[in-house]
Structure formats: structure tokens, C-alpha cells
PQR file with spaces between the fields and no chain letter, atoms N, CA, C, O and H, PARSE charges and radii, in Angstrom:
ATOM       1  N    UNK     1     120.120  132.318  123.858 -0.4000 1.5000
ATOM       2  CA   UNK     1     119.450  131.699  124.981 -0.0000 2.0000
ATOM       3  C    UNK     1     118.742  130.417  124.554  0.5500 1.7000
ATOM       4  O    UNK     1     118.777  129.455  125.322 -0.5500 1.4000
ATOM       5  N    UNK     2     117.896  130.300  123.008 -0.4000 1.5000
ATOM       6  CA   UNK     2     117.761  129.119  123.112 -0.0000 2.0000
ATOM       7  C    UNK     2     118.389  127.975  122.408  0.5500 1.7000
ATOM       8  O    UNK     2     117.895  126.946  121.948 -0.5500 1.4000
ATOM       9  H    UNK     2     117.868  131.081  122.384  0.4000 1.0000
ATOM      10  N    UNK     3     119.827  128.499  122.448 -0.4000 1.5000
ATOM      11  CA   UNK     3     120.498  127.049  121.603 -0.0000 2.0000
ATOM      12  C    UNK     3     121.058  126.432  123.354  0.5500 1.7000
ATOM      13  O    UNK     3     121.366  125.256  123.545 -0.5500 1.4000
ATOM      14  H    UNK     3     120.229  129.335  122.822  0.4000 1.0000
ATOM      15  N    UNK     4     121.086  127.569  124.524 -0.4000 1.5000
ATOM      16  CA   UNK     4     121.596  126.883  125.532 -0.0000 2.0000
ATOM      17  C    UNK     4     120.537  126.041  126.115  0.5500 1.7000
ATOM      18  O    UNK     4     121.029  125.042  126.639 -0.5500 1.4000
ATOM      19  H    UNK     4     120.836  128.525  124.369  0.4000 1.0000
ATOM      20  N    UNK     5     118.888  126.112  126.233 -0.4000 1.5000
ATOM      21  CA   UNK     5     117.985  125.292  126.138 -0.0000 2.0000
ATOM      22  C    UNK     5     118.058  124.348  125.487  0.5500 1.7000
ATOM      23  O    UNK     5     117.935  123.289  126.103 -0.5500 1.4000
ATOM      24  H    UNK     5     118.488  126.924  125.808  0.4000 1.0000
ATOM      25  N    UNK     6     118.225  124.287  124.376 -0.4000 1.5000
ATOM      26  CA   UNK     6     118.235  122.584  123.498 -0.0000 2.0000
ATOM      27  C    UNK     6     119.441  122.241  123.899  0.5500 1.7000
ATOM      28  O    UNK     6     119.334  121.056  124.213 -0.5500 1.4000
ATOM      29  H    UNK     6     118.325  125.146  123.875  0.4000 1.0000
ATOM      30  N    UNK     7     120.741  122.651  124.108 -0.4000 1.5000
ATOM      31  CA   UNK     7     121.836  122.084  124.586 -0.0000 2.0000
ATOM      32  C    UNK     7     121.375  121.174  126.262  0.5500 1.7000
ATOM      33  O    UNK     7     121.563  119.980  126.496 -0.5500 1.4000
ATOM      34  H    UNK     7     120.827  123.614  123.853  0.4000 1.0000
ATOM      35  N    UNK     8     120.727  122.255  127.236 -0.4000 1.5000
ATOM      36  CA   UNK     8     120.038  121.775  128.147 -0.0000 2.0000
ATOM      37  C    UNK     8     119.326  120.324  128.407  0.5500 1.7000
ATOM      38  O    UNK     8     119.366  119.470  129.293 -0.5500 1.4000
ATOM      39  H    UNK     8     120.574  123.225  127.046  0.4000 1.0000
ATOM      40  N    UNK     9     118.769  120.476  127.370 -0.4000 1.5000
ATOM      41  CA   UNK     9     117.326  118.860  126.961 -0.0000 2.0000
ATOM      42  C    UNK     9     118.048  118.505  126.729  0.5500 1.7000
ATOM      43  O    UNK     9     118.270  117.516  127.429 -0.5500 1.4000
ATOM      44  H    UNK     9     118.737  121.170  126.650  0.4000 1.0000
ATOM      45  N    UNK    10     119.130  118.764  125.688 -0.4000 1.5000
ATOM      46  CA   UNK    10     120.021  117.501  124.909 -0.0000 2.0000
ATOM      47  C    UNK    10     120.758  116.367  126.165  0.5500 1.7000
ATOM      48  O    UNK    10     120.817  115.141  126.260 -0.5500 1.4000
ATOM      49  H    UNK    10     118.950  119.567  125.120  0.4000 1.0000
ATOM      50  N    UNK    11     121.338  117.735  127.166 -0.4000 1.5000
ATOM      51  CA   UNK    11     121.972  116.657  128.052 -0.0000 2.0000
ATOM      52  C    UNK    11     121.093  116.087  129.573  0.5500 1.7000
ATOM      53  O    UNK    11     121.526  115.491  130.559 -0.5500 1.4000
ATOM      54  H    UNK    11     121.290  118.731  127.090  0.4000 1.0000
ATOM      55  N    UNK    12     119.853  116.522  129.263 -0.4000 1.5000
ATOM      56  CA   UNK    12     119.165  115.731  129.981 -0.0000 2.0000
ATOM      57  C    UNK    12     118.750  114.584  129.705  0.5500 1.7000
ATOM      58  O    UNK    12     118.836  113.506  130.292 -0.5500 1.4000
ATOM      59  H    UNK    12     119.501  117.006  128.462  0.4000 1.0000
ATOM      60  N    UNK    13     118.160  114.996  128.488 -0.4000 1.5000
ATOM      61  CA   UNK    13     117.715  113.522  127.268 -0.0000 2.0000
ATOM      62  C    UNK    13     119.076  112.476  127.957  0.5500 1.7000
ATOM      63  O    UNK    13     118.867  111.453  128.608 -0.5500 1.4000
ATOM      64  H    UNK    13     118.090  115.872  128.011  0.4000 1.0000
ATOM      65  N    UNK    14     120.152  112.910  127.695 -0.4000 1.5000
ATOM      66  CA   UNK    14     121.552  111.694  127.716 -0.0000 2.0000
ATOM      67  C    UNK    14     121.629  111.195  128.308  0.5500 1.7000
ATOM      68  O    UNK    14     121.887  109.991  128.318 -0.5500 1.4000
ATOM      69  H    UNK    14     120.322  113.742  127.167  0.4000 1.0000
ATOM      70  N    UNK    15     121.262  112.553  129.821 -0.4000 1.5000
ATOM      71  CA   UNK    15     121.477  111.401  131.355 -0.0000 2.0000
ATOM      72  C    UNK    15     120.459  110.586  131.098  0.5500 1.7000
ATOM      73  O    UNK    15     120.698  109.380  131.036 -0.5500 1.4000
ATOM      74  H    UNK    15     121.053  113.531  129.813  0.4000 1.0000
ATOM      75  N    UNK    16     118.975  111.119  130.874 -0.4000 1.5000
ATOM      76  CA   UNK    16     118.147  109.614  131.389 -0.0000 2.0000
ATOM      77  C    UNK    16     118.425  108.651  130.904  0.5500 1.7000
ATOM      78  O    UNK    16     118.337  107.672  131.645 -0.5500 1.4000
ATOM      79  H    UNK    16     118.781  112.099  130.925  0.4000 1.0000
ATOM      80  N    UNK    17     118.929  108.378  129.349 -0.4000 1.5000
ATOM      81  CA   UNK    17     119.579  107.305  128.920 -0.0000 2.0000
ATOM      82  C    UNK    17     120.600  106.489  129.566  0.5500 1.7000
ATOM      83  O    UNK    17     120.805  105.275  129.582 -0.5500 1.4000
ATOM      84  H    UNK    17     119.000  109.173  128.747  0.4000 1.0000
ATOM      85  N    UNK    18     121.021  107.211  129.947 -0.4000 1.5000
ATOM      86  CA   UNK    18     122.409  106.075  130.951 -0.0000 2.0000
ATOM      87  C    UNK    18     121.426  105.879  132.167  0.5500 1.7000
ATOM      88  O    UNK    18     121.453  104.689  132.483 -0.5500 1.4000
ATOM      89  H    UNK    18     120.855  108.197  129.935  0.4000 1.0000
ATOM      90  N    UNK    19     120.659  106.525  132.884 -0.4000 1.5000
ATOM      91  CA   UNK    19     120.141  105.758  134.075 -0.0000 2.0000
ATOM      92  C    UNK    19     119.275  104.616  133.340  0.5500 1.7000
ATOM      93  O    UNK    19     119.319  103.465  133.776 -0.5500 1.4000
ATOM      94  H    UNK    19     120.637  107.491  132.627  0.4000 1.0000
ATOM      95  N    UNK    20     118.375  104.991  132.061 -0.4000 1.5000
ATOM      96  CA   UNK    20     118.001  103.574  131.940 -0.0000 2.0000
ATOM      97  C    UNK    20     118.334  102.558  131.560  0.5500 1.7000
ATOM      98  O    UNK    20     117.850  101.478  131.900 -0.5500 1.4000
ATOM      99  H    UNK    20     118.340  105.926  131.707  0.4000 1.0000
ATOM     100  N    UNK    21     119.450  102.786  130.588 -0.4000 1.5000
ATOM     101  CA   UNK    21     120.380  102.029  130.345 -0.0000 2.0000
ATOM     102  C    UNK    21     120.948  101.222  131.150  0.5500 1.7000
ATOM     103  O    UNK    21     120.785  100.031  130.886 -0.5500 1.4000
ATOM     104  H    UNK    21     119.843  103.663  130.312  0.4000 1.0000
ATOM     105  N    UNK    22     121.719  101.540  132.276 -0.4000 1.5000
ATOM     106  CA   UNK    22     122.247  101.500  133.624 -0.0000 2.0000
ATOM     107  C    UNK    22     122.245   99.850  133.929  0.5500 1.7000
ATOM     108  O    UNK    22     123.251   99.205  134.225 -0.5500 1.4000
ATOM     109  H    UNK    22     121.851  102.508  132.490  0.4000 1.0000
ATOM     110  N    UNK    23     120.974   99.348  133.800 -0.4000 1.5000
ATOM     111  CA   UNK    23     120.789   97.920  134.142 -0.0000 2.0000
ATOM     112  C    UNK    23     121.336   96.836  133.384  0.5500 1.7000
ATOM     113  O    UNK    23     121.790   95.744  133.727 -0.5500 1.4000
ATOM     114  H    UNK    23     120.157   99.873  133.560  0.4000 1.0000
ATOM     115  N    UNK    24     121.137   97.578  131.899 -0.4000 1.5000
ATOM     116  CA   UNK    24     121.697   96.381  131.147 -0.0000 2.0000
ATOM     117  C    UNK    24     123.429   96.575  130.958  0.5500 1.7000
ATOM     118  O    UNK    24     124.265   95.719  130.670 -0.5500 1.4000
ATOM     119  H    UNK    24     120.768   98.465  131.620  0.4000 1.0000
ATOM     120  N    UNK    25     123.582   97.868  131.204 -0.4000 1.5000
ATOM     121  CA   UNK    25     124.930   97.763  131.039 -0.0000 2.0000
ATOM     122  C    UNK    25     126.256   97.153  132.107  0.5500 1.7000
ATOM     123  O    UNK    25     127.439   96.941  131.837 -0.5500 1.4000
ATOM     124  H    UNK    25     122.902   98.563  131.438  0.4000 1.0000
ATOM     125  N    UNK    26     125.446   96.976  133.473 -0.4000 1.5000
ATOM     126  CA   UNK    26     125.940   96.160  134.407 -0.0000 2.0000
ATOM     127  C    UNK    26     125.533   94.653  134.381  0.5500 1.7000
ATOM     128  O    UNK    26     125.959   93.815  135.175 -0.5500 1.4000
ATOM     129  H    UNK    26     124.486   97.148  133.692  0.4000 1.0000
ATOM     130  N    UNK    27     124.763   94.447  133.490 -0.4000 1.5000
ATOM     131  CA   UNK    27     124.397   92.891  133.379 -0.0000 2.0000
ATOM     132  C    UNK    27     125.656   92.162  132.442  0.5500 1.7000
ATOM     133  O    UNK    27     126.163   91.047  132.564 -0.5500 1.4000
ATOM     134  H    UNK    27     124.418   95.128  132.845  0.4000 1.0000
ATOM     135  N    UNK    28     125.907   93.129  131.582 -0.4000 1.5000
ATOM     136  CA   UNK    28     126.752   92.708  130.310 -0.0000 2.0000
ATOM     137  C    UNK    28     128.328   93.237  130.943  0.5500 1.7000
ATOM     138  O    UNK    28     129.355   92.666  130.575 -0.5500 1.4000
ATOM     139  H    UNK    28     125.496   94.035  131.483  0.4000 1.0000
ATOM     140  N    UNK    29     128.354   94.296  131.849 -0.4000 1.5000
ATOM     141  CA   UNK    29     129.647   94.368  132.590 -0.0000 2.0000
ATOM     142  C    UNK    29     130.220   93.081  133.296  0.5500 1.7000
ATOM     143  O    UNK    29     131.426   92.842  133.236 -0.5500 1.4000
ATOM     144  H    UNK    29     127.520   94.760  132.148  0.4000 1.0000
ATOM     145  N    UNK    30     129.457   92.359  133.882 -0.4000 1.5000
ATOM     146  CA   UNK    30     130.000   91.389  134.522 -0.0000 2.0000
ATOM     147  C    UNK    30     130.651   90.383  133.722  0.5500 1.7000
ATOM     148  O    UNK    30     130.403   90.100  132.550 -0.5500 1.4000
ATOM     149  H    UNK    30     128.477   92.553  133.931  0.4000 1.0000
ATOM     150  N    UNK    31     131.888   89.655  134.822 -0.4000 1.5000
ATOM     151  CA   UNK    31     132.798   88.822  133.994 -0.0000 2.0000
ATOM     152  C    UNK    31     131.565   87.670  133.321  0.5500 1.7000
ATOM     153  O    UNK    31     130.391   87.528  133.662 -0.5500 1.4000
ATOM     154  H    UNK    31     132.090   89.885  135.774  0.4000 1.0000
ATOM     155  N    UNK    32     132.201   87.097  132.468 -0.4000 1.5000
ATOM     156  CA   UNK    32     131.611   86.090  131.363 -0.0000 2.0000
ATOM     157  C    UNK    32     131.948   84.754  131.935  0.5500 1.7000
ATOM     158  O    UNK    32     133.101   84.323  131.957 -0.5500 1.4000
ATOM     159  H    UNK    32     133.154   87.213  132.191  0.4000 1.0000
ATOM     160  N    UNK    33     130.752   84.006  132.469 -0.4000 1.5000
ATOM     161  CA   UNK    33     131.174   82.745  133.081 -0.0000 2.0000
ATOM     162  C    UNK    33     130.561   81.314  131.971  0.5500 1.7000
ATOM     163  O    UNK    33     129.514   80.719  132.224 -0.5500 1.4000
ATOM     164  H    UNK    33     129.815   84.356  132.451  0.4000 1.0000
ATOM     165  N    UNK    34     131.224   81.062  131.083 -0.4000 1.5000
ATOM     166  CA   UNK    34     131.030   80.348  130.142 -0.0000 2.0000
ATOM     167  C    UNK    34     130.752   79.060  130.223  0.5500 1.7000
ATOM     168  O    UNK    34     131.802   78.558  130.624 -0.5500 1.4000
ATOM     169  H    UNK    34     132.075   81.546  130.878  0.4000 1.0000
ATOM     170  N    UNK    35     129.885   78.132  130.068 -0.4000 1.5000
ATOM     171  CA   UNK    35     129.314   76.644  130.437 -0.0000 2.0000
ATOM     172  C    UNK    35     130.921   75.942  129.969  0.5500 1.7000
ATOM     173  O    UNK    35     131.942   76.491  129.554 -0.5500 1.4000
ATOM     174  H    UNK    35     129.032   78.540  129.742  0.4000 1.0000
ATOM     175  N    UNK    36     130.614   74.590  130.233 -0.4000 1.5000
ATOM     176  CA   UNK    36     131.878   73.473  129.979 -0.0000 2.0000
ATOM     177  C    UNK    36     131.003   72.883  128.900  0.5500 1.7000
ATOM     178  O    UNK    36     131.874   72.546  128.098 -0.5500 1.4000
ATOM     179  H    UNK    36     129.785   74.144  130.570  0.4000 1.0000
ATOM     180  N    UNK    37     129.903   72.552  128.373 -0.4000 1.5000
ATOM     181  CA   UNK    37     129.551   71.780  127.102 -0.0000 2.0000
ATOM     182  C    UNK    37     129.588   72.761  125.934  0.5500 1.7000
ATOM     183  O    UNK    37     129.730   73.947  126.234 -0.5500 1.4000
ATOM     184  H    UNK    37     129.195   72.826  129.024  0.4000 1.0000
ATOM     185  N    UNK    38     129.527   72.579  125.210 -0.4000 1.5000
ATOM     186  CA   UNK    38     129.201   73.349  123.633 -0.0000 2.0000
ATOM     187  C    UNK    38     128.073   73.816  123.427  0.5500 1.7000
ATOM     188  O    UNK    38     127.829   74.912  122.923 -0.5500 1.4000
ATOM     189  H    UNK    38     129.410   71.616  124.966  0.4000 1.0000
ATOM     190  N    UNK    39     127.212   72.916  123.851 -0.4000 1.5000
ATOM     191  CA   UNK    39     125.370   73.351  123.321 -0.0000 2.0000
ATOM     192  C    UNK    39     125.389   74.601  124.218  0.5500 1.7000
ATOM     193  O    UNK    39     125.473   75.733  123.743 -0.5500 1.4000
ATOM     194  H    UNK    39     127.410   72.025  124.261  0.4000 1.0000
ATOM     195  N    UNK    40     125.320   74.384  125.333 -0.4000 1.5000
ATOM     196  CA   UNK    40     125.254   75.023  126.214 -0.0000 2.0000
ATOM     197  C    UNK    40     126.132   76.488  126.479  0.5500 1.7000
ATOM     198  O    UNK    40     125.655   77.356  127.209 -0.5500 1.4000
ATOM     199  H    UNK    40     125.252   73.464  125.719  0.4000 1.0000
ATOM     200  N    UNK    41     127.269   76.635  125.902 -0.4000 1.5000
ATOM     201  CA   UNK    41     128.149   77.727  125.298 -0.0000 2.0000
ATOM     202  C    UNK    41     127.362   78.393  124.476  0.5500 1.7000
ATOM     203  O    UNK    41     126.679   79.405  124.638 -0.5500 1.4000
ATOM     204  H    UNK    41     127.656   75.929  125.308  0.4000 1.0000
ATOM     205  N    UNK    42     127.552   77.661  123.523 -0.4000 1.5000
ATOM     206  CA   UNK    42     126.491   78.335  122.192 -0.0000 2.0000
ATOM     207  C    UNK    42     125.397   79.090  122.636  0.5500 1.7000
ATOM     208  O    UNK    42     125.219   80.232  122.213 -0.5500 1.4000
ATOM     209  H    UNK    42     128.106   76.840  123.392  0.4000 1.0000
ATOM     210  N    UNK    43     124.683   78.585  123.412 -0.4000 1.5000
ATOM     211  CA   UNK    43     123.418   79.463  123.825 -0.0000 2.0000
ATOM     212  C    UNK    43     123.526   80.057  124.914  0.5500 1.7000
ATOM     213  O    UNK    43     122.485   80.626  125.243 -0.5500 1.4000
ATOM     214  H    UNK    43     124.827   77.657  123.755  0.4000 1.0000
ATOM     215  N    UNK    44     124.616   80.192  125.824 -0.4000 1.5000
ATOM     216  CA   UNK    44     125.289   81.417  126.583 -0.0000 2.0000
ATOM     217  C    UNK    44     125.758   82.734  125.397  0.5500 1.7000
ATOM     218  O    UNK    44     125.629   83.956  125.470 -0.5500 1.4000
ATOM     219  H    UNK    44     125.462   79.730  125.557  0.4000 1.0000
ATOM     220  N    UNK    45     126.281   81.932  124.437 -0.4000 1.5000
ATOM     221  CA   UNK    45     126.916   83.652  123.553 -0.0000 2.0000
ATOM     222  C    UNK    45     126.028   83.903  122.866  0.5500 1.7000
ATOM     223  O    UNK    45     125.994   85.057  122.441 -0.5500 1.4000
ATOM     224  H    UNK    45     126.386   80.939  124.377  0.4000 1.0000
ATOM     225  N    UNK    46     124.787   82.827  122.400 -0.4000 1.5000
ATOM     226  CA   UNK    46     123.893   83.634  121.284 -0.0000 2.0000
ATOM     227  C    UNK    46     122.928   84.516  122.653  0.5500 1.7000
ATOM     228  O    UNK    46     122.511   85.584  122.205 -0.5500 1.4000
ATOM     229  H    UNK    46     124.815   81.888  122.744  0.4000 1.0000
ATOM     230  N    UNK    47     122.518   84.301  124.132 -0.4000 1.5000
ATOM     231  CA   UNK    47     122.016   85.119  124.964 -0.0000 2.0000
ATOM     232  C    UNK    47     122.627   86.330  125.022  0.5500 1.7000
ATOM     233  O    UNK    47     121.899   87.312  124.879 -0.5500 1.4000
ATOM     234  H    UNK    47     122.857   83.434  124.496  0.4000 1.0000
ATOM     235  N    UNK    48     124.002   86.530  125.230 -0.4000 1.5000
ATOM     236  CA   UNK    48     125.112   87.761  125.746 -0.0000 2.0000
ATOM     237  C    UNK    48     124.989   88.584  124.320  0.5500 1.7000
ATOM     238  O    UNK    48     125.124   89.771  124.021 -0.5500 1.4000
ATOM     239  H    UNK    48     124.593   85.733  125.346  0.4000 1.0000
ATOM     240  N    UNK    49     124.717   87.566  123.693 -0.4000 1.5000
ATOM     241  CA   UNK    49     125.213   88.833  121.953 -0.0000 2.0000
ATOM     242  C    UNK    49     123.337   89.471  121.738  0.5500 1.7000
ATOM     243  O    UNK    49     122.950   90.611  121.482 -0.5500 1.4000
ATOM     244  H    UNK    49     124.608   86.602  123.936  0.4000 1.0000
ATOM     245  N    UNK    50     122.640   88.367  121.939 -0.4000 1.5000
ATOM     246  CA   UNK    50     121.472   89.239  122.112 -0.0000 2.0000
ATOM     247  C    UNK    50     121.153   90.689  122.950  0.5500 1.7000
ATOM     248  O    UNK    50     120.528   91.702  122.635 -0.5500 1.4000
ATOM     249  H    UNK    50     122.954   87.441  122.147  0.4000 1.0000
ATOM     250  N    UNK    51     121.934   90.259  124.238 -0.4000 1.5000
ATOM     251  CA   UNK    51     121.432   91.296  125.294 -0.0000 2.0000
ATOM     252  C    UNK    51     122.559   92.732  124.666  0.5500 1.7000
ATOM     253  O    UNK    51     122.182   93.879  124.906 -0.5500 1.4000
ATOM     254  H    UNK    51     122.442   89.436  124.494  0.4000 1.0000
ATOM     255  N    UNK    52     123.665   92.546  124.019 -0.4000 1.5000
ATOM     256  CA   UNK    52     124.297   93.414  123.490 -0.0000 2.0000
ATOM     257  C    UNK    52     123.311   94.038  122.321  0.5500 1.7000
ATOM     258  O    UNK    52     122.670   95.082  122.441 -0.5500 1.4000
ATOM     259  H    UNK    52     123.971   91.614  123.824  0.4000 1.0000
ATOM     260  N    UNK    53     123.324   93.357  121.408 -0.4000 1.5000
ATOM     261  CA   UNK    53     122.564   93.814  120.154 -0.0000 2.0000
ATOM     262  C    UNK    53     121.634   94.834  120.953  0.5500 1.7000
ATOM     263  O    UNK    53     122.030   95.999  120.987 -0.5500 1.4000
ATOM     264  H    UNK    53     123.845   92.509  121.310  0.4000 1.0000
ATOM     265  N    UNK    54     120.612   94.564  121.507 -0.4000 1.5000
ATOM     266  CA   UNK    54     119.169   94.684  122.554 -0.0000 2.0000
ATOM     267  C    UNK    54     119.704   96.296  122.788  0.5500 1.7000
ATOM     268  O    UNK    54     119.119   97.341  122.503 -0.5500 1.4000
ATOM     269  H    UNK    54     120.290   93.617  121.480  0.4000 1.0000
ATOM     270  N    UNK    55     121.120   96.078  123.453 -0.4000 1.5000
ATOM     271  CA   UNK    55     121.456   97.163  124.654 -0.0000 2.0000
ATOM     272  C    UNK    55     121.877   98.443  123.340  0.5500 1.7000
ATOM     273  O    UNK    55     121.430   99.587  123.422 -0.5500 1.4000
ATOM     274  H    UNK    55     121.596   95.229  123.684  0.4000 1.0000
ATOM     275  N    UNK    56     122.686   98.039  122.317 -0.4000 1.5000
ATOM     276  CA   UNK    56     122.738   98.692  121.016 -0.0000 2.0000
ATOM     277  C    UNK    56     122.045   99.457  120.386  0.5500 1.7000
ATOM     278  O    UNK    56     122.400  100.626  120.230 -0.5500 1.4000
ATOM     279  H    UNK    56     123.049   97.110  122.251  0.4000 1.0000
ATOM     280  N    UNK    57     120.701   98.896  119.792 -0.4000 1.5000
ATOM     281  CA   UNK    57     119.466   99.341  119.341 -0.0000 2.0000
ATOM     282  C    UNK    57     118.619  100.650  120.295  0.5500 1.7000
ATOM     283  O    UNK    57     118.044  101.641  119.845 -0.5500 1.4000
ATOM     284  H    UNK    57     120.412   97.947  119.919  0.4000 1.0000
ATOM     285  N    UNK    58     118.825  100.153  121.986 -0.4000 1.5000
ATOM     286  CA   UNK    58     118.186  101.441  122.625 -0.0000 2.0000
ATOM     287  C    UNK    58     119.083  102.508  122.290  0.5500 1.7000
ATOM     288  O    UNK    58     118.644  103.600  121.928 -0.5500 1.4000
ATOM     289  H    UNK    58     119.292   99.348  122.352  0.4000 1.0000
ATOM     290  N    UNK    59     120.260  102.277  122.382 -0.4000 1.5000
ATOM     291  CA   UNK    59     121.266  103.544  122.516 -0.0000 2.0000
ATOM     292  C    UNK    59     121.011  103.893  121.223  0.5500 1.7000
ATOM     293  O    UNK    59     120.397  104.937  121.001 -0.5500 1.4000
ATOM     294  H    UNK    59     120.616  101.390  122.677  0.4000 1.0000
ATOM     295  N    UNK    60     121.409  103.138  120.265 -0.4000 1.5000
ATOM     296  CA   UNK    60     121.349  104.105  118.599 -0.0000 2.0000
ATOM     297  C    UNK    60     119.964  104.816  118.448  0.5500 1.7000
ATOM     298  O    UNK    60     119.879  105.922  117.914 -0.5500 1.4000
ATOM     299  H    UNK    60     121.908  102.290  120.445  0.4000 1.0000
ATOM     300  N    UNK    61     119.042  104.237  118.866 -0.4000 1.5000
ATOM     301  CA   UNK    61     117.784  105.077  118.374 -0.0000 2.0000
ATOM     302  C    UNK    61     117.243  105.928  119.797  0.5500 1.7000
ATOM     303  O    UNK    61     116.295  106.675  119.553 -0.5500 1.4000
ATOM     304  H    UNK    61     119.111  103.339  119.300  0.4000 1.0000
ATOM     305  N    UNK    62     117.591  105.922  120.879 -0.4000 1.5000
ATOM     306  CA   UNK    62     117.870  107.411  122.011 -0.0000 2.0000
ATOM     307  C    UNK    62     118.659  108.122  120.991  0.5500 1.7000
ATOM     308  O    UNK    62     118.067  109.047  120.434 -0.5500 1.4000
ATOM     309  H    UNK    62     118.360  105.315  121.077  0.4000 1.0000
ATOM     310  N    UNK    63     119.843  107.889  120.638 -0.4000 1.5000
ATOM     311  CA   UNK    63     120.961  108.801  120.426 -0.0000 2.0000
ATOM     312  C    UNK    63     119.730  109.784  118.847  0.5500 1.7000
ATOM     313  O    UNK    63     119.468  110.983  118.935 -0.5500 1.4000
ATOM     314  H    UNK    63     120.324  107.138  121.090  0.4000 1.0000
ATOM     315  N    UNK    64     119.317  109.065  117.870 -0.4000 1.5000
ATOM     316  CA   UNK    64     118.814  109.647  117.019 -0.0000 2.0000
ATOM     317  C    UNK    64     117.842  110.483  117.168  0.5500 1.7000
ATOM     318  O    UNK    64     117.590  111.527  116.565 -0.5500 1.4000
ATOM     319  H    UNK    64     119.530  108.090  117.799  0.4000 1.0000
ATOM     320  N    UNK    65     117.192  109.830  118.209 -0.4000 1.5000
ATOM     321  CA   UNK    65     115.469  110.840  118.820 -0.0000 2.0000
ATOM     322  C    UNK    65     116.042  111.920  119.526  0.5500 1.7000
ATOM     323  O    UNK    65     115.163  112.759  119.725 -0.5500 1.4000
ATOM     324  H    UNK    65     117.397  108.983  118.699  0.4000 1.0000
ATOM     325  N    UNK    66     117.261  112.310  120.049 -0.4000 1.5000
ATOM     326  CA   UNK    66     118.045  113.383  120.353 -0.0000 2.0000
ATOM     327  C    UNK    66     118.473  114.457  119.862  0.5500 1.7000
ATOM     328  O    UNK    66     118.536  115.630  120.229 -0.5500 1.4000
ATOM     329  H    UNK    66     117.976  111.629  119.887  0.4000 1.0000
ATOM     330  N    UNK    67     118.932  113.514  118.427 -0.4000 1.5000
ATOM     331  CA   UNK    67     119.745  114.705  117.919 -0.0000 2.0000
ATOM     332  C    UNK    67     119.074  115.590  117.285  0.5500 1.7000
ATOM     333  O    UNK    67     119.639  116.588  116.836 -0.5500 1.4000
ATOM     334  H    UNK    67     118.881  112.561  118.129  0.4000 1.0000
């Protein structure tokens, strides 16, 4: 009975992660509309790779405070 409890939390813990998650992962879902200059590219992908990294870091360390 209580490994089906921690199994329980475990997959509650998960869902709330994807609902909070949820926001950034539809920000970064959307198509990629890329500037026409270079400077301006550049600091479109160093933003998108940030908000990835960002979106990364919550999930790996949810996923660890879980397990």
C-alpha cells in the first residue's frame, strides 16, 4: 500500500510539472520567425536557446526532487 502512495505523489508531482511547465513549452512550440539582419538573428537564437536551457534546468531538477 505504500509503494502505491509514493507511486501516487510521484505522478502527481509530474502532472504539476507539465501544467507549470505548460507556458514555456508553448512559447518555444511555436514556429521560429527569424529576423533578416544578423545582429538581430544572433540575439533571436541566443533568446530561444536561453528560454530552452531555462525550460531544461526546471525539468531536470523537478525530475530529481521526485525521484
Amino acid at each position: 500500500m505504500a509503494k502505491i502512495q509514493v507511486y501516487k505523489t510521484k505522478m502527481m508531482n509530474a502532472c504539476g510539472l507539465n501544467k507549470k511547465s505548460e507556458p514555456e513549452v508553448n512559447r518555444l512550440d511555436q514556429a521560429f520567425a527569424f529576423p533578416e539582419e544578423r545582429k538581430e538573428c544572433e540575439v533571436y537564437i541566443r533568446g530561444k536557446t536561453a528560454q530552452l536551457n531555462h525550460l531544461m534546468r526546471t525539468v531536470m531538477s523537478n525530475k530529481q526532487s521526485t525521484a
